[in-house]
Residue, then its C-alpha position, 0 to 999 in steps of 0.5 A: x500500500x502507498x504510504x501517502x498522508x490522508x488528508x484533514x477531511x479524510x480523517x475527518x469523515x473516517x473519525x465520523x464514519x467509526x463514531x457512527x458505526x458504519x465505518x467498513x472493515x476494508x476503510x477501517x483496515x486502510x486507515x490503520x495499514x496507511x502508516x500514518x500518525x494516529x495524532x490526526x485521528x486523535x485530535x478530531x476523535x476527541x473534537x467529536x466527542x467534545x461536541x457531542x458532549x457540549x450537544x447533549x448538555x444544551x440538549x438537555x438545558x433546553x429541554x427540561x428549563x430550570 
C-alpha cells in the first residue's frame, strides 16, 4: 500500500464514519495499514466527542428549563 498522508477531511469523515458505526472493515483496515500518525485521528476523535458532549448538555438545558 502507498504510504501517502490522508488528508484533514479524510480523517475527518473516517473519525465520523467509526463514531457512527458504519465505518467498513476494508476503510477501517486502510486507515490503520496507511502508516500514518494516529495524532490526526486523535485530535478530531476527541473534537467529536467534545461536541457531542457540549450537544447533549444544551440538549438537555433546553429541554427540561430550570
Amino acid at each position: 500500500m502507498s504510504e501517502t498522508k490522508m488528508s484533514w477531511w479524510e480523517v475527518i469523515k473516517s473519525v465520523a464514519a467509526s463514531m457512527f458505526g458504519v465505518q467498513s472493515e476494508k476503510k477501517r483496515q486502510a486507515d490503520f495499514s496507511s502508516h500514518q500518525s494516529i495524532l490526526p485521528f486523535l485530535i478530531v476523535g476527541v473534537i467529536f466527542v467534545a461536541l457531542f458532549v457540549i450537544s447533549l448538555i444544551i440538549f438537555v438545558k433546553w429541554l427540561i428549563p430550570s
